[in-house]
SEVO-769184 format. One record per residue (C-alpha): residue in one letter; x, y, z. Coordinates in steps of 0.1 Angstrom, whole numbers, padded with zeros to 4 digits, always signed. Each point is the difference from the previous one (the first is absolute). Layout:
aXYZ/...
END
This chain:
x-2983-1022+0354/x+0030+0018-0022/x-0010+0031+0018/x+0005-0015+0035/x+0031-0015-0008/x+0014+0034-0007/x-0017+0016+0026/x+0024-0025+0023/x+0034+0004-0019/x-0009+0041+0004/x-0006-0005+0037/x+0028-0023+0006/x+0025+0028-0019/x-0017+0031+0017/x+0001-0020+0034/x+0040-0007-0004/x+0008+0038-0012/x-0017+0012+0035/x+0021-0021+0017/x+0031+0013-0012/x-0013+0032+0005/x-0005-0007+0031/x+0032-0017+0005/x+0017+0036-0011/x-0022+0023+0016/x+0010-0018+0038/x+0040-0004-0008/x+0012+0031-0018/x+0032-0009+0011/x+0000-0022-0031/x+0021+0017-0026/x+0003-0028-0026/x-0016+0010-0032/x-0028-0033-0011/x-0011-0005-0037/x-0029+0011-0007/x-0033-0023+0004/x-0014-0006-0034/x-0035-0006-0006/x-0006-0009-0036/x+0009+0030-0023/x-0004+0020+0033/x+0029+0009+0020/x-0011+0012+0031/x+0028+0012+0015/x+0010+0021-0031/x+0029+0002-0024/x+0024+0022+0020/x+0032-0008+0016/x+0000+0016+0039/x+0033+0018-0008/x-0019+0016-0029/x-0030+0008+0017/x+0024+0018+0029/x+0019+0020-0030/x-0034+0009-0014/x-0015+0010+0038/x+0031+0026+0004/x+0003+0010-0035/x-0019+0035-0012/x-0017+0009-0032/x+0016+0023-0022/x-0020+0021+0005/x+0011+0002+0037/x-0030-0009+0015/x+0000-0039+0023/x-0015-0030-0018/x-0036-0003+0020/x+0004-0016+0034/x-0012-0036-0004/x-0037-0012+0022/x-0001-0020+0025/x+0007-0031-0017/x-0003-0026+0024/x-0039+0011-0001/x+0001+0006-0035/x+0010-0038-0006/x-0019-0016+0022/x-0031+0019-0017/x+0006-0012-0032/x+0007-0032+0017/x-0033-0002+0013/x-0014+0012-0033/x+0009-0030-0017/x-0009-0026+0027/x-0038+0016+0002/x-0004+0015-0037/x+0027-0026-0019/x+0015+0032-0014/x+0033-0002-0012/x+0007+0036-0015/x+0037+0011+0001/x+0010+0012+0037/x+0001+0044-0009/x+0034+0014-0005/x-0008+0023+0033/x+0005-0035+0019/x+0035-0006+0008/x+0010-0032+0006/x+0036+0002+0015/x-0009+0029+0023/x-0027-0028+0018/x+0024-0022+0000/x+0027+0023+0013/x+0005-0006+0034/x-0006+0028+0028/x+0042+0010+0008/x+0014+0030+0021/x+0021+0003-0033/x-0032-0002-0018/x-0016+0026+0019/x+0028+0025+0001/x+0007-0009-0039/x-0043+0014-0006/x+0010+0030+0027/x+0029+0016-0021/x-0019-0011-0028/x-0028+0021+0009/x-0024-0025-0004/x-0020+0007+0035/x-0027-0019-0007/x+0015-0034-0006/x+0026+0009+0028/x-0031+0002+0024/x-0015-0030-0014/x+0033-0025+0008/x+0009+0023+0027/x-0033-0011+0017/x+0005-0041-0009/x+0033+0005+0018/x-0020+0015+0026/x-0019-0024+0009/x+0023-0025-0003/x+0022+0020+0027/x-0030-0004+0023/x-0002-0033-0007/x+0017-0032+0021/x+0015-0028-0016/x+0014-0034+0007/x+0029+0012-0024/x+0010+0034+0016/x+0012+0010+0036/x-0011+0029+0024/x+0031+0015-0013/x-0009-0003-0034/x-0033+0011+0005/x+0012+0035+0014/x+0023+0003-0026/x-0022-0001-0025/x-0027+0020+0018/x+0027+0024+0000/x+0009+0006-0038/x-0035+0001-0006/x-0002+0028+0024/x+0031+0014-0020/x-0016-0002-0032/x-0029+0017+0011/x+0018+0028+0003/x+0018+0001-0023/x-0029-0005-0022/x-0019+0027+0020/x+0030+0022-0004/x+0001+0002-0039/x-0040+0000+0001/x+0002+0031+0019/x+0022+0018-0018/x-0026-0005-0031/x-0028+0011+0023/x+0021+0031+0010/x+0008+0014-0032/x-0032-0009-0020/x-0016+0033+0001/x+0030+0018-0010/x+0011-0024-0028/x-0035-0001-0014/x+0003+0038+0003/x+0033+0002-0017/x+0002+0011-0038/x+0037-0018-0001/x-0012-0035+0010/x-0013-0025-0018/x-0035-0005+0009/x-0008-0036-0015/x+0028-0016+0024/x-0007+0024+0026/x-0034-0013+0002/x+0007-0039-0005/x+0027+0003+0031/x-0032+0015+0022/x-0023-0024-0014/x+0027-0032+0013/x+0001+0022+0031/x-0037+0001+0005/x-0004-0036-0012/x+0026-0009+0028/x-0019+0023+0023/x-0034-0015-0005/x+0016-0034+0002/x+0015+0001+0037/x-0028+0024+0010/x-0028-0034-0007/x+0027-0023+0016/x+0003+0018+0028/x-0040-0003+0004/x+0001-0040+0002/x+0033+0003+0020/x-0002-0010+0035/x+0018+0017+0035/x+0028-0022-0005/x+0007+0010-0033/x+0005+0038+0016/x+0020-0016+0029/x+0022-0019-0020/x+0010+0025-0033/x-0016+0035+0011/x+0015+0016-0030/x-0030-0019-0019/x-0025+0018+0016/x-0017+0036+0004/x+0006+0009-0040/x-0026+0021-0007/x+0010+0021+0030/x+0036+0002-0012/x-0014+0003-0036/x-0023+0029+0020/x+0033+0017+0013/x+0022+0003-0032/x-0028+0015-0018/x-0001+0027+0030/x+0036+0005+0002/x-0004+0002-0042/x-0024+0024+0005/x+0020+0023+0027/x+0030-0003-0022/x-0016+0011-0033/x-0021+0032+0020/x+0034+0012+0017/x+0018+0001-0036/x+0000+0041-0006/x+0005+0007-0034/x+0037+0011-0007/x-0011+0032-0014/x+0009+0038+0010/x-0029+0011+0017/x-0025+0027-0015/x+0011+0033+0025/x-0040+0007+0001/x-0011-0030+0018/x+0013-0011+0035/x+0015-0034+0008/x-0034-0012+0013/x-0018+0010-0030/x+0024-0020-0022/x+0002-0025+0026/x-0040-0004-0003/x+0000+0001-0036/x+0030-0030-0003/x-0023-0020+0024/x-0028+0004-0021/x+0009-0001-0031/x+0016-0035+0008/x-0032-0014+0015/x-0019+0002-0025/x+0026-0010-0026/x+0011-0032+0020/x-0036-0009+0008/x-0011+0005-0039/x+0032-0027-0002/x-0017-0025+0024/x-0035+0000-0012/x+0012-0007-0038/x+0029-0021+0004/x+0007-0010+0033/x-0031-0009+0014/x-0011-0030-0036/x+0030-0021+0015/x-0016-0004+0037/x-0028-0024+0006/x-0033+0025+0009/x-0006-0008+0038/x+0035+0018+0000/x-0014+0035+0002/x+0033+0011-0015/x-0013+0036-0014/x-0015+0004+0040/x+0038-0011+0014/x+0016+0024-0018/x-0020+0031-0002/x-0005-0007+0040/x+0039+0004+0007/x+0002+0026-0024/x-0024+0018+0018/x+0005-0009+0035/x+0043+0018-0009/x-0016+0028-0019/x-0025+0004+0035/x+0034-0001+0020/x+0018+0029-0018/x-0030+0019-0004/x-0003-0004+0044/x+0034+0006+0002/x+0001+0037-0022/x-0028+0010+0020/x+0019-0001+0031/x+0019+0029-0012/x-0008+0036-0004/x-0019+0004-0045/x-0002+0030-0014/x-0031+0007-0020/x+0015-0018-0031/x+0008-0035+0017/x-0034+0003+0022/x-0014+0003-0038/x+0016-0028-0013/x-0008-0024+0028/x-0037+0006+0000/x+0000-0002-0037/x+0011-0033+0000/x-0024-0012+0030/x-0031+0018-0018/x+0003-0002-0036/x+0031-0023-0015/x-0003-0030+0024/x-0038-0004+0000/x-0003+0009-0038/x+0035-0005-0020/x+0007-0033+0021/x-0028-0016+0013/x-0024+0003-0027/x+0026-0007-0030/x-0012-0023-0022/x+0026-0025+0005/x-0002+0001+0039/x-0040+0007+0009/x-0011-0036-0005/x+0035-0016+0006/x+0006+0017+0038/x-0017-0010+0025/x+0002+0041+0012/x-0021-0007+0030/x+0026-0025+0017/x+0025+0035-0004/x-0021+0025+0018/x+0013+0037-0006/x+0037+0016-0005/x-0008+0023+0031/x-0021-0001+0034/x-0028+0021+0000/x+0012+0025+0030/x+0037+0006-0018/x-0020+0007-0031/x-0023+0025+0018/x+0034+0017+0018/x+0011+0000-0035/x-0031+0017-0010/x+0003+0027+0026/x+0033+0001-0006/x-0002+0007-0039/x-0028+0028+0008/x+0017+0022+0024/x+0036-0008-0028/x-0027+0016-0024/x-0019+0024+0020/x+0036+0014+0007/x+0018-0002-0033/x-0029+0022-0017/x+0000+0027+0031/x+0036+0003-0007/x-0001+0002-0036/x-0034+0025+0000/x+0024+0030+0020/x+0030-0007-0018/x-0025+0007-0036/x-0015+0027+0018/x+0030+0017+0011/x+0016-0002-0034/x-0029+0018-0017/x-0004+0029+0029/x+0039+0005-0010/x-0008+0003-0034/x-0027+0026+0006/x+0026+0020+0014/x+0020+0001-0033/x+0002+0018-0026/x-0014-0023-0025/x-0034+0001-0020/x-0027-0028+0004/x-0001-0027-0026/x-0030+0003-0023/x-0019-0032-0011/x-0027+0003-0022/x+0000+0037+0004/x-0003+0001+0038/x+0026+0001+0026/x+0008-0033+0014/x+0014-0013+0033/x+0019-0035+0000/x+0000-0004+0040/x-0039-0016-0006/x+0006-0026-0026/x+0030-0013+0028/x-0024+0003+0027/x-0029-0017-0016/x+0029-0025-0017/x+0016-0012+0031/x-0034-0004+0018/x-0011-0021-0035/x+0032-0021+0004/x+0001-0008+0032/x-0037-0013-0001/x+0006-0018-0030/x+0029-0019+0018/x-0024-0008+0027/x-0024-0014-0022/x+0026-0027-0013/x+0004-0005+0035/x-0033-0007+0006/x-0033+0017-0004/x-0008-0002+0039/x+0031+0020+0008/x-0003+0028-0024/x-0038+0005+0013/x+0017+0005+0036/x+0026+0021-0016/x-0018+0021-0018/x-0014+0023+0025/x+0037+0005+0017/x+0010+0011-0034/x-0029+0028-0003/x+0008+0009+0035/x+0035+0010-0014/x-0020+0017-0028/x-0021+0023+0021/x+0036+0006+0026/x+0017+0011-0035/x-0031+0024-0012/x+0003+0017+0034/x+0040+0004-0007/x-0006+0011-0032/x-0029+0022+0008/x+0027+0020+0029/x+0028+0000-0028/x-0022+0017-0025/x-0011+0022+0027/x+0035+0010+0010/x+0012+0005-0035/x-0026+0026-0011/x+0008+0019+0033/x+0030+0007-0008/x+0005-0002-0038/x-0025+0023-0013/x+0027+0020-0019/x+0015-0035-0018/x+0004+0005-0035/x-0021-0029-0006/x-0024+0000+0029/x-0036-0001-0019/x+0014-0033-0025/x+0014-0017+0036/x-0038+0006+0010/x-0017-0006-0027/x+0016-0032-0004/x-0007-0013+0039/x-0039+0010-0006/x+0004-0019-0030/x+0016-0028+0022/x-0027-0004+0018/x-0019-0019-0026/x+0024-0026-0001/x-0006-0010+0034/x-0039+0005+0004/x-0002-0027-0029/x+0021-0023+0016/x-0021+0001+0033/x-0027-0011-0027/x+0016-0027-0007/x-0005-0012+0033/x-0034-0002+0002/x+0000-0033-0010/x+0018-0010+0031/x-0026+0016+0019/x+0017+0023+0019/x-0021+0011+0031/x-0017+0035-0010/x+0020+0021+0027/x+0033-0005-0011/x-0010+0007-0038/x-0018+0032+0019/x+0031+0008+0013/x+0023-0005-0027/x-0023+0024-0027/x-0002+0022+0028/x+0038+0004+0000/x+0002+0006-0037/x-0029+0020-0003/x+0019+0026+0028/x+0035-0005-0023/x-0025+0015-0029/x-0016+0022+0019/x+0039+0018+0009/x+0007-0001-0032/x-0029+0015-0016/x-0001+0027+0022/x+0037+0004-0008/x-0007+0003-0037/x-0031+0024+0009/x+0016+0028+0024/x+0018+0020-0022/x-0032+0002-0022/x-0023+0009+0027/x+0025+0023+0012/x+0006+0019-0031/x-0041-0001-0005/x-0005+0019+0032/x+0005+0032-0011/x-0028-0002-0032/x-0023-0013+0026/x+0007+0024+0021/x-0011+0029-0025/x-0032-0023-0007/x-0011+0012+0038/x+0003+0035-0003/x-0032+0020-0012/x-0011-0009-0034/x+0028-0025+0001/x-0024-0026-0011/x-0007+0017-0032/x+0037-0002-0009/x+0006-0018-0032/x+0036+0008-0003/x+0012-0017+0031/x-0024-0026-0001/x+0020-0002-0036/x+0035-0002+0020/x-0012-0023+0025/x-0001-0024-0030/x+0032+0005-0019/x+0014-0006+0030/x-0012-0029+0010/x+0003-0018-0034/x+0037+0013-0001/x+0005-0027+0032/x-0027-0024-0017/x+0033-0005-0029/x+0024-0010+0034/x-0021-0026+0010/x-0003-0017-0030/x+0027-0031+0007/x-0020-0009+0027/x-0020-0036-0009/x-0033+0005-0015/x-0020-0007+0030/x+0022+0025+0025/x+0000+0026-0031/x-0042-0004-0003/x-0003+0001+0044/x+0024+0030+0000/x-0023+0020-0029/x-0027-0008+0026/x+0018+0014+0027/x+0006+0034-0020/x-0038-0001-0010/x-0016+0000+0036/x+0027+0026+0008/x-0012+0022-0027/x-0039-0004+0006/x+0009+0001+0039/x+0019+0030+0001/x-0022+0018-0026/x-0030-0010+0024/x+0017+0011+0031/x+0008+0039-0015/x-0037-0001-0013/x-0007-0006+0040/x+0020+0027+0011/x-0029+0023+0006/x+0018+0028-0022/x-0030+0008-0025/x-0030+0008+0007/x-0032+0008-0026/x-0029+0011+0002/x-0006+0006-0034/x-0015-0032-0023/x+0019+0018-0029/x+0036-0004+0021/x-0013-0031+0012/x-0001-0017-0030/x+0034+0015-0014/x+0017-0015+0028/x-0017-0030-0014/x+0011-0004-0030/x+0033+0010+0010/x+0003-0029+0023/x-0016-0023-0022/x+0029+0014-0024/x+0028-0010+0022/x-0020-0035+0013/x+0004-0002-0041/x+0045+0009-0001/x+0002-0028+0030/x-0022-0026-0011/x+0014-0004-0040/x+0039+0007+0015/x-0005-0029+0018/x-0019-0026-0021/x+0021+0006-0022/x+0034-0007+0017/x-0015-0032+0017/x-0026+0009+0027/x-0023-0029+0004/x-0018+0024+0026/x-0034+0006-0013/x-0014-0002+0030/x+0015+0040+0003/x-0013+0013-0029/x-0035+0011+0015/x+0011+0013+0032/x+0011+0038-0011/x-0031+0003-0032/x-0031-0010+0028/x+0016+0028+0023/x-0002+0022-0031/x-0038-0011-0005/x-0004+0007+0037/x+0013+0037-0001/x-0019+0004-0030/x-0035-0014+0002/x-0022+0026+0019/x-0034-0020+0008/x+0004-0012+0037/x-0012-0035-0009/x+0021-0001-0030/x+0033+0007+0022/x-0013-0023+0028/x-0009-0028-0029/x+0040+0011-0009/x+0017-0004+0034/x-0016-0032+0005/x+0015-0015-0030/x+0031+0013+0005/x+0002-0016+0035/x-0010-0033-0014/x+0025+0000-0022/x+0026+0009+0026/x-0018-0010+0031/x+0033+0014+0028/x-0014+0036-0012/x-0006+0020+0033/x-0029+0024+0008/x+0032+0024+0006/x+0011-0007-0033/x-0034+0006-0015/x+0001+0031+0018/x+0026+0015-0017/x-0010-0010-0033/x-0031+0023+0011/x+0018+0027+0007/x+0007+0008-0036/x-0038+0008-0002/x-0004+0023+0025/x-0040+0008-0011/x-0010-0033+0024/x-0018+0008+0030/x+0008-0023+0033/x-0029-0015-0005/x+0008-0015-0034/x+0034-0007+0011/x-0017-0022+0026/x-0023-0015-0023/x+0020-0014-0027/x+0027-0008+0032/x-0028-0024+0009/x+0004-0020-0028/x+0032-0014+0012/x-0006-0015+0028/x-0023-0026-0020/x+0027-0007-0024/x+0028-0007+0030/x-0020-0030+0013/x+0001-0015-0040/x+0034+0005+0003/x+0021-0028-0011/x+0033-0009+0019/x+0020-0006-0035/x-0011+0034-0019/x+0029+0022-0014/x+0014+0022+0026/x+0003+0036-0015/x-0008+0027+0023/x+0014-0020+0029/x+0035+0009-0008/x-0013+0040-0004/x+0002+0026+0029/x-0021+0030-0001/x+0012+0027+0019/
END
């Protein structure tokens, strides 16, 4: 029974404090300040004067940050309110619940005193009681009085939009800012986007009339929408106020500005812009879609105009590799964008034109660059001024800046994107097999007409040794499976560059040889140890000259003097100058060849001849000239054309002549044996006798 009776006196007091409530929440016009209702020990209303609570409202902390912006305590109250009358709690009204802002009624002054205040959010909240009110016919107001009103709340609006958008404008930039103070900077969004939010769920239970009557209370997401865009524009057309770096054009830097403040300003809004809006905002989307959609607009606009290659470059970087990796997979933005919504910075047909456009730039660029190279080192072939040696062997720089610039450009394509340097790649060998040829003429031209330079062997030497250099880097390329005839091609080209310049090397060794040779055909020549002697001190004497050539020209050009040797030594035995019957003669003419086979073979083993393959061509024609058994000779011949399988039956011939105790019928018979070895004949056997004429 106690308990009911003070169940009643707690409705009776609860149901009298809603009524006054009430009474203020319909006439805010009423500016009298009322005593607080008490309740017991309770005061409900609190223990602040109104003047006070005002002071307190505009007053700041010390430490310069606004005193938190009070709930909406008419809902507040009437919760606690309702609290008590269901649960019979009577805990303390929180601190957070301000009394004298319920009861303060909705003014214009009230309204513009929260505006200048900066207090958005409770400005919204009165500004939309007034609102309504303004909307709203009574028996105490006229039409006159109605439009009146309808038309400071239409002011205030504005002017509560006005200072809003200000906030809005400069939020990116303030946030940005090293020089402002972040913790206000962020509590004057944070009223701004309270405000925002407010008006933006109003307008969603306003009706037509409402947008009739007071339009400036309407469409604020879209006007929230457009300062961030304008925001946006102004922060991407802000060039740095910095002298400009003279190796980069103004679209480069331009580019680079542009970027660099996307991805700063959208790191900004995904940390700290982006926690003070509600989710279904999209903010980080917003943003990164009108940063994009200007940055799409420049970027359409510089393509309009003639890029060089550098520009082109740029652009495709940033539409290949930065946007789609830097941007829209940075941690802070992959999961916050909604990058589909965006779509890309270009169209697909400009970025092909681009494409073409930075190919042909490249193409272009390297053509011109590869003659200028090559023209600077014919000119220095021209002077008098000795190769440089590196490691011991004459070196050429105009490779490595061939093989360089092709590397570089390549490598810049492939930060463009993979896709374009695989279409790339076989215009720049294109340009590599157009340069060979060049080079191939120049070379050609300068040993023409240079033979008496000063330094002429060194220039040659170090262009065979050049050679090198570029046959590996066509290696390289293997990976990128180049088709097989333009690799054909391009060894072909340096194999002929080689083959000049061997040849070069070899002609005034050949030609000086001649002579010795020349004594080796006269009769008894053969048996001439002296010359053979000669023939080998001279051509070791060259052997020294060639020595800065690279270990694998030096070991092919020992090779070439080796088959010389055996080939000319072959050809005089051929000559069809001796003749013997006698097996005594026969065999010293033997031994004496075997004697010279003996001079050329260790001469050139031991300056580098990997030619083995030689060294039993000139001792099985001894064995031939001296075996006398018919079967023996015709067991001979037949294992001397197996080993060199290009032999002729005209060659064999004149190896026969030396015994000149065969009948024709022998000759025929161990002839014979020939033909059975020349269908055994394999197509890659050593060519020997092939490059010998018999007379």
């Amino acid at each position: 029974m106690r308990r009911a009776r003070e169940a009643g006196r707690w409705l009776c007091l609860v149901y009298i404090s809603l009524q006054r409530l009430q009474r203020y929440e319909e006439a805010p016009h009423r500016r009298e300040a009322r005593a607080p209702l008490g309740v017991g020990k309770m005061s409900f209303l609190g223990s602040h004067s109104a003047a006070n609570n005002a002071t307190e409202i505009k007053a700041k902390s010390k430490d310069g940050k606004r005193p938190e912006k009070p709930m909406n305590k008419m809902k507040a109250a009437k919760k606690h309110l309702l609290k008590i009358i269901l649960c019979g709690n009577t805990e303390k009204i929180p601190a957070n619940i301000d009394v004298m802002e319920i009861r303060r009624p909705a003014t214009v002054e009230h309204v513009e005193e929260s505006i200048n205040s900066g207090r958005f959010h409770s400005a919204i909240q009165e500004l939309i009681v007034l609102q309504h009110k303004a909307l709203r016919h009574t028996i105490s107001n006229s039409q006159e009085e109605l439009q009146n009103q309808q038309e400071k709340v239409s002011r205030l609006y504005t002017h509560l939009w006005a200072q809003m958008s200000k906030i809005f404008h400069t939020s990116v930039s303030a946030l940005s800012s090293q020089n402002i103070d972040e913790p206000v900077a962020t509590a004057e969004l944070k009223e701004a986007v309270n405000a925002l939010v407010e008006q933006v769920n109003e307008e969603k239970k306003s009706d037509s009339e409402t947008a009739a009557l007071i339009p400036e209370s309407r469409e604020w997401m879209a006007k929230w929408e457009e300062v961030v865009k304008q925001s946006v524009k102004e922060r991407m057309c802000q060039l740095p106020q910095t002298t400009r770096d003279k190796t980069t054009s103004s679209v480069s830097d331009e580019l680079e500005h542009m970027g660099k403040t996307i991805k700063s300003d959208l790191y900004v809004v995904a940390n700290q812009i982006k926690p003070l809006y509600p989710e279904n905002f999209d903010v980080c989307t917003i943003y990164a879609k009108f940063y994009i959609q200007h940055f799409s607009l420049q970027l359409n606009t510089i393509t309009e105009y003639g890029l060089d290659e550098q520009d082109t470059t740029h652009l495709l970087v940033w539409v290949h590799y930065i946007y789609p990796n830097e941007i829209m997979k940075h941690p802070d933005l992959v999961h916050n964008v909604s990058w589909e919504k965006i779509g890309p910075l270009l169209p697909l047909e400009k970025i092909l034109d681009l494409e073409i456009q930075y190919a042909l730039s490249v193409v272009s660029l390297v053509e011109d660059l590869m003659k200028k190279s090559l023209d600077y080192e014919a000119k220095f072939w021209t002077e008098e001024k000795l190769p440089t040696l590196l490691n011991m062997v004459y070196h050429s720089e105009l490779p490595f800046d061939i093989i360089q610039m092709l590397y570089g450009q390549m490598e810049g394509a492939n930060k463009v994107s993979l896709q374009l340097a695989k279409q790339l790649l076989p215009l720049l060998v294109q340009q590599l097999a157009t340069f060979l040829k060049r080079y191939k003429a120049k070379f050609e031209e300068f040993i023409e007409a240079n033979k008496k330079h000063k330094y002429f062997l060194p220039i040659v030497i170090a262009n065979i040794n050049s050679c090198d250099n570029y046959r590996e880097y066509i290696r390289s390329l293997e990976k990128h499976h180049l088709e097989d005839e333009v690799k054909s091609k391009l060894h072909d080209t340096l194999r002929k560059i080689e083959r000049i310049g061997f040849d070069t090397l070899l002609e005034d060794l050949f030609e000086e040889l001649q002579p010795s040779f020349r004594k080796l055909s006269q009769k008894n020549g053969l048996c001439s140890h002296g010359t053979m002697v000669q023939i080998i001190k001279i051509s070791e004497t060259y052997m020294l000259k060639f020595k800065t050539l690279k270990v694998c020209y030096y070991q092919e050009i020992m090779e070439n003097i080796h088959l010389y040797l055996v080939k000319e030594y072959i050809k005089r035995i051929m000559k069809k100058k001796v003749s013997q019957k006698s097996a005594e003669q026969q065999k010293i003419i033997a031994n004496q060849i075997i004697e010279s086979a003996s001079l050329i073979k260790d001469c050139c083993l031991r300056n580098g001849s990997k030619a083995e393959w030689l060294n039993d061509a000139i001792p099985k024609i001894a064995e031939i000239i001296k075996l006398h058994d018919i079967d023996a000779i015709r067991t001979e011949v037949a294992s001397l054309a197996s080993q060199y399988p290009d032999i002729s039956k005209h060659q064999v011939g004149a190896i026969l002549y030396i015994k000149g105790n065969l009948r024709n019928s022998e000759l025929k018979y161990i002839m014979n044996i020939l033909a059975d070895i020349g269908e055994s004949k394999e197509e890659n056997s050593p060519m020997l006798f092939s490059h010998i004429a018999v007379s």
